[in-house]
C-alpha positions in Angstrom: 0.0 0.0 0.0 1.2 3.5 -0.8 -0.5 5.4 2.3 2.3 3.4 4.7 5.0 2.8 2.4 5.1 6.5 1.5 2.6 8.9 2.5 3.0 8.3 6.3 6.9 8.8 6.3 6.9 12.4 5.0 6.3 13.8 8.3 9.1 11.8 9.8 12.3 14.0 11.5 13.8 13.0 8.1 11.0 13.0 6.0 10.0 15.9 3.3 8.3 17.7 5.0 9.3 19.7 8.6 6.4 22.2 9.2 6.3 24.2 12.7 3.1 24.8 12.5 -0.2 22.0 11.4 -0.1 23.8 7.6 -3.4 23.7 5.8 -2.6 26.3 3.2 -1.7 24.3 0.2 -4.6 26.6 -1.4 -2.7 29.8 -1.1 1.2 28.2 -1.4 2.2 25.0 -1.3 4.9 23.8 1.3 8.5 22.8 -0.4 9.3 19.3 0.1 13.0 18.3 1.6 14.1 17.1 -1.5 13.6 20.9 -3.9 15.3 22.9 -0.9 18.1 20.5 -1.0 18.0 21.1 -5.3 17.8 24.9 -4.3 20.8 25.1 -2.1 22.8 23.2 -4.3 21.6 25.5 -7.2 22.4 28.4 -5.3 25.5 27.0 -4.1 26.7 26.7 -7.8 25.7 30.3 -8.6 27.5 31.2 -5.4 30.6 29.9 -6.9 30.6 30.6 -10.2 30.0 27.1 -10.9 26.1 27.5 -12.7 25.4 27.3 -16.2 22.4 28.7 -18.0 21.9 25.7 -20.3 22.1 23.4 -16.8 18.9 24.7 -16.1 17.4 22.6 -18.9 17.6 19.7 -16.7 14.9 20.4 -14.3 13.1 22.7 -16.7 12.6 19.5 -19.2 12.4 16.9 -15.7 9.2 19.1 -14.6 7.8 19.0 -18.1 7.9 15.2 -18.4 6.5 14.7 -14.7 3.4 17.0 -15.2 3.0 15.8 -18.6 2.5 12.3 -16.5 0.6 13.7 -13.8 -2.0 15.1 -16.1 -1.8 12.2 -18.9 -1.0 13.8 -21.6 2.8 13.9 -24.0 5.1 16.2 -23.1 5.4 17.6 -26.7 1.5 18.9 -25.6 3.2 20.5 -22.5 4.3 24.6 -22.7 6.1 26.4 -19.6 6.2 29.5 -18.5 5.9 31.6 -14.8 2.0 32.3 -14.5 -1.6 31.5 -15.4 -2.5 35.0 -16.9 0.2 35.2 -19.6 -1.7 31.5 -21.2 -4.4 32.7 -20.4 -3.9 36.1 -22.4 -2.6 33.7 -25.5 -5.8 31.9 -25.6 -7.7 35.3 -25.2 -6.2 36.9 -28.1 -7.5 33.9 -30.5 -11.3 34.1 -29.8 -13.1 35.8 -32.7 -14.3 38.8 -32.3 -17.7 39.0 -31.0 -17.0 36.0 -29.7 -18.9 34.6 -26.5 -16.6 33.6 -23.3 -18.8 31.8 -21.0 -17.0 31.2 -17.5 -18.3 30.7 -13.4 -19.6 33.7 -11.1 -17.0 34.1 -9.0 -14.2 32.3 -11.0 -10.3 33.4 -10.4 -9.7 36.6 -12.5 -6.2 35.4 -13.9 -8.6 33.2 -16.1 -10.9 35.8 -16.3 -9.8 39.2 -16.6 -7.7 38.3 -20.3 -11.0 37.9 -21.6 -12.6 40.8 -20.4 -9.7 42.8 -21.5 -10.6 41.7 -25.3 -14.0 44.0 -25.1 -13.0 46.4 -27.4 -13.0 43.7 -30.1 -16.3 42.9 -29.1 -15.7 39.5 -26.9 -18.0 38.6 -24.6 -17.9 37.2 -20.8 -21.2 35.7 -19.9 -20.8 34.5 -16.5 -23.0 31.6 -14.5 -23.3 29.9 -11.8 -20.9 27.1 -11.9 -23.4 24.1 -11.7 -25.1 25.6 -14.5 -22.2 26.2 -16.5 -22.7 22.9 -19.2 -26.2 23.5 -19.5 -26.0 27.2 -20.7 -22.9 26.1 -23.4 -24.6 26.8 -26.8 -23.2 26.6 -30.5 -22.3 30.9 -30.4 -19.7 30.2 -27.5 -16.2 30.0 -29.0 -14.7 29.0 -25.4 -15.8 28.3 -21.4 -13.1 29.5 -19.3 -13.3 27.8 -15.9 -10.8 26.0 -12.7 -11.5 22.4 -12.3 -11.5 23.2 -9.0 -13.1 26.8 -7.9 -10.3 28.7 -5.7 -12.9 30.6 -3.0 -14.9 27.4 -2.0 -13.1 24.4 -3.1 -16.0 23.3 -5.4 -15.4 20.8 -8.5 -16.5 21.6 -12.0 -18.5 18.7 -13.3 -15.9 17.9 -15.4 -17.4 14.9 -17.7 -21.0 17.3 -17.6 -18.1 20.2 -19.8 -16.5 18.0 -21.4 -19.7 16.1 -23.4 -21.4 19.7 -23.6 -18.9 21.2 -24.9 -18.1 18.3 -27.7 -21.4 18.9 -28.6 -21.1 22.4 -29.7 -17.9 22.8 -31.2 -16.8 24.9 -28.0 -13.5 24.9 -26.9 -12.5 24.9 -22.7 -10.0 26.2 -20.9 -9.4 24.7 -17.8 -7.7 25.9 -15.0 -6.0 23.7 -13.2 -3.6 25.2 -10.5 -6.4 23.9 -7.7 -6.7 20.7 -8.4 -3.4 19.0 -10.2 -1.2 17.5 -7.7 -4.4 16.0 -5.9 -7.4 15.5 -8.1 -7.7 13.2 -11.2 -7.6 15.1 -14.1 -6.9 14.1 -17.9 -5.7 17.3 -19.8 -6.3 15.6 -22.7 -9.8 16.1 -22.8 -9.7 19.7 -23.0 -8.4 21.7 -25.7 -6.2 24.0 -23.2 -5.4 23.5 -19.5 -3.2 25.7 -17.5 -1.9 25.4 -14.1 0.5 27.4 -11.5 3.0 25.7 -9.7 3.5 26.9 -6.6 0.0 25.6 -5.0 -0.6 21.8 -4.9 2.5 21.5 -7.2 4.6 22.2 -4.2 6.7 24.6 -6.4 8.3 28.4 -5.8 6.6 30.8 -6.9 7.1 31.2 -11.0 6.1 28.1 -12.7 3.3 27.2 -14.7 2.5 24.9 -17.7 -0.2 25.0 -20.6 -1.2 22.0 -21.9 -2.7 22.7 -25.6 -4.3 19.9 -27.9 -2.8 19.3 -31.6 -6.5 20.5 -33.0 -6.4 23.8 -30.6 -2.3 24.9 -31.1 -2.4 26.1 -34.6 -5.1 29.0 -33.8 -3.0 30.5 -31.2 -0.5 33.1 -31.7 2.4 32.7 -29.8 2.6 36.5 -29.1 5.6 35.9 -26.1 7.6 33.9 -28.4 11.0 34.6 -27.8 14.2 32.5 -27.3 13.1 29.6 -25.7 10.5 29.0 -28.2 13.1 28.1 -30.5 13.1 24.9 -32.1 16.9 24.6 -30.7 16.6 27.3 -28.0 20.2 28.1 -27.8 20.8 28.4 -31.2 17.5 30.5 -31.2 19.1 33.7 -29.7 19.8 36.0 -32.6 18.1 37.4 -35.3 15.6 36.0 -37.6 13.9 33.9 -39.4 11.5 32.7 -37.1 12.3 29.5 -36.1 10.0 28.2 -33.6 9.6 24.6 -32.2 6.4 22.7 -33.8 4.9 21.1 -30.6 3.7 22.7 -27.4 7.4 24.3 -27.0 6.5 27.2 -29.0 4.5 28.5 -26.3 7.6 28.4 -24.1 8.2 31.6 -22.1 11.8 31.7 -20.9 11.6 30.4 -17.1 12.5 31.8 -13.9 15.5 29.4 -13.6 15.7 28.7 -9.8 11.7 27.8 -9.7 12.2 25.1 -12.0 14.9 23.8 -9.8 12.4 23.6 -7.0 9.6 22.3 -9.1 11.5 19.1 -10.3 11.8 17.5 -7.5 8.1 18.4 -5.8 7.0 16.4 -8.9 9.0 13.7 -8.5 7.7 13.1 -5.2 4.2 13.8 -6.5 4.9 11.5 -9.3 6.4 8.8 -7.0 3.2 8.4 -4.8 0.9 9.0 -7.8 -2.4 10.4 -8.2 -4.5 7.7 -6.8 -2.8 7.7 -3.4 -2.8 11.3 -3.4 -6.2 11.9 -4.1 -7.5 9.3 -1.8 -5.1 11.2 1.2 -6.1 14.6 0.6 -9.9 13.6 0.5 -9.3 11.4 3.2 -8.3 13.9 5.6 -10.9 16.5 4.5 -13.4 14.3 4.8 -12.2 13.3 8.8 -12.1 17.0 9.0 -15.6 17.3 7.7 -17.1 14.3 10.8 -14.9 15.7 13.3 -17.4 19.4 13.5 -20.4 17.4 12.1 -20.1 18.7 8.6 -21.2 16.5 5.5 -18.5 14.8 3.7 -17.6 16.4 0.4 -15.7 15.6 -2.7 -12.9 18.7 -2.6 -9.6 18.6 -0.9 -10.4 22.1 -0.1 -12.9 22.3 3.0 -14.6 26.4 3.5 -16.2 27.1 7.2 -18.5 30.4 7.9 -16.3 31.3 11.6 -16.1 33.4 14.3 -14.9 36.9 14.0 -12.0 36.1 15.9 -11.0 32.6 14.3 -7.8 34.3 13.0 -6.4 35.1 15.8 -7.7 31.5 17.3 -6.0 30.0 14.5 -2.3 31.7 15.1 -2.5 30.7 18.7 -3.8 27.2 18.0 -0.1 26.9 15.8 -3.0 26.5 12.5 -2.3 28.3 8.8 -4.8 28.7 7.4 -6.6 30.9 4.7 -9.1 33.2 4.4 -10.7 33.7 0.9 -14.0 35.0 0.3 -15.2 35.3 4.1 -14.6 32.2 4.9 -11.8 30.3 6.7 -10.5 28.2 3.5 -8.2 24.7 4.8 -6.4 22.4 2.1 -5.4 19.0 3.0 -2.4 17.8 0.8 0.4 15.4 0.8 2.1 17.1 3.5 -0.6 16.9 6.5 -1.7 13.8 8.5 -4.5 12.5 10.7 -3.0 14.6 13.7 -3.2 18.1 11.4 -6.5 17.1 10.9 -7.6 16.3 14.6 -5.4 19.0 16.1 -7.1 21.8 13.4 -10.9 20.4 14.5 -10.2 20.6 18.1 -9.1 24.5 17.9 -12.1 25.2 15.1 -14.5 22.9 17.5 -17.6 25.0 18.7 -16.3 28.1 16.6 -18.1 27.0 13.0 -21.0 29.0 12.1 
């Protein structure tokens, strides 16, 4: 079994994952496991010295490709990197037709949403509705839905398969958002004809990764407007002057990364990758559902668990040694792979009597 062999030895003095404090903020920023600080220090180390070479930094750059690639089911030639949601997001905006109709949830994450509002002077646009409604009201005039898997206030899943056969049946393209639920949730990218998803959440990365995932039928309507360098079918010999020589898969959506990120991000996905998304779905909703008994809440189907609270639960939280997050007005808690059965009983016991 995974949940012994693995899962319950990351918490050990040894283990990845050393947190003061019982962390359920994987929703806001994930927590580093052992193994990227050790790749950071190293990296640094080598900088330090005078040791580090830019094309080194291929190695975790095209590691972290492969691994989310695997972790999402799709070919890493369908995988594009970059450093956050909005730039992708911005790419796939600039291709809808004008007067196009964007059809996306009330409430939805404005990194997937404000790229398409900023397209209104080409006459796009944004119908928003509620998210359970969202398949029903997809008809033949909407050129794309724009919507996270899993919704970042409330932790609420997107009927995914409901999207998908909805959207097949019109002709309308989805973007999918991702950066809530990959690294916990079961998702196939392939599916979709663009998914995109930050890093430094569930993915357990710093700050400044991100990957796009675009389908073969979806790739040739987008622009690559941030093409630069990186985009190159041979990147480094891609530096000067023209012609345009981009790569022909995903890679042509590259933007140049934020080198140190992607030597944290390697690792986090090995680790994620080693325990696999089975295990670490059936963790996370494990402990949010023990979370969910323990104040007599009904169990759920999200990692991500949102309470109505006290006025003062902030300050309750700090003393109690809980982060937490607030999003929304609620107190927002995300199990992941680094918390355990005692986060979960220590984090009820503070909250006990103190849910509205």
């Amino acid at each position: 079994m995974t949940e012994p062999t693995v899962l319950s030895r990351l918490r050990e003095p040894d283990g990845e994952f050393t947190p003061e404090v019982v962390y359920l903020n994987t929703a806001s920023l994930g927590l580093p496991p052992r193994r990227s600080l050790t790749a950071l220090a190293e990296a640094l180390d080598a900088w330090r010295a005078g040791r580090a070479s830019p094309p080194d930094f291929d190695v975790p750059v095209n590691a972290a490709r492969e691994r989310y690639a695997s972790l999402v089911g799709v070919e890493a030639s369908r995988v594009a990197v970059g450093a956050q949601v909005s730039p992708f997001a911005g790419l796939v905006a600039a291709s809808i037709p004008a007067g196009g109709e964007v059809l996306t949830a009330t409430g939805e994450f404005t990194s997937i949403v404000f790229p398409f509002l900023a397209q209104a002077d080409r006459g796009v646009r944004v119908r928003e509705v509620p998210l359970e409604e969202l398949p029903g009201e997809i008809t033949a005039q909407t050129a794309l839905v724009a919507v996270s898997a899993v919704q970042s206030a409330d932790g609420r899943l997107a009927d995914l398969d409901a999207l998908d056969a909805a959207a097949g049946a019109t002709g309308t393209r989805v973007l999918l958002d991702l950066t809530q639920a990959a690294g916990w949730l079961p998702v196939d990218a392939s599916r979709f004809a663009y998914t995109v998803c930050g890093g430094y959440k569930w993915l357990l990365a710093p700050r400044g990764t991100c990957f796009f995932t675009v389908r073969a039928d979806a790739a040739d309507d987008l622009v690559p407007h941030s093409a630069g360098w990186y985009a190159g079918a041979h990147p480094w010999d891609s530096i000067y002057g023209s012609p345009l020589r981009l790569a022909t898969d995903a890679r042509r959506f590259d933007i140049s990364p934020a080198w140190h990120s992607w030597v944290g991000q390697a690792p986090a996905l090995d680790l994620l990758t080693e325990i696999g998304v089975p295990a670490l779905h059936e963790h996370a909703l494990g402990l949010a559902n023990d979370f969910r008994a323990r104040l007599s809440l009904p169990p759920g189907d999200s990692a991500i668990v949102t309470l109505a609270t006290a006025p003062d639960i902030e300050t309750r939280l700090r003393q109690g040694g809980i982060a937490a997050g607030m999003r929304a007005g609620r107190l927002r808690l995300a199990f992941h792979v680094n918390n355990t059965a005692d986060d979960v009983a220590r984090a009820a016991a503070v909250l006990a009597g103190h849910v509205t």
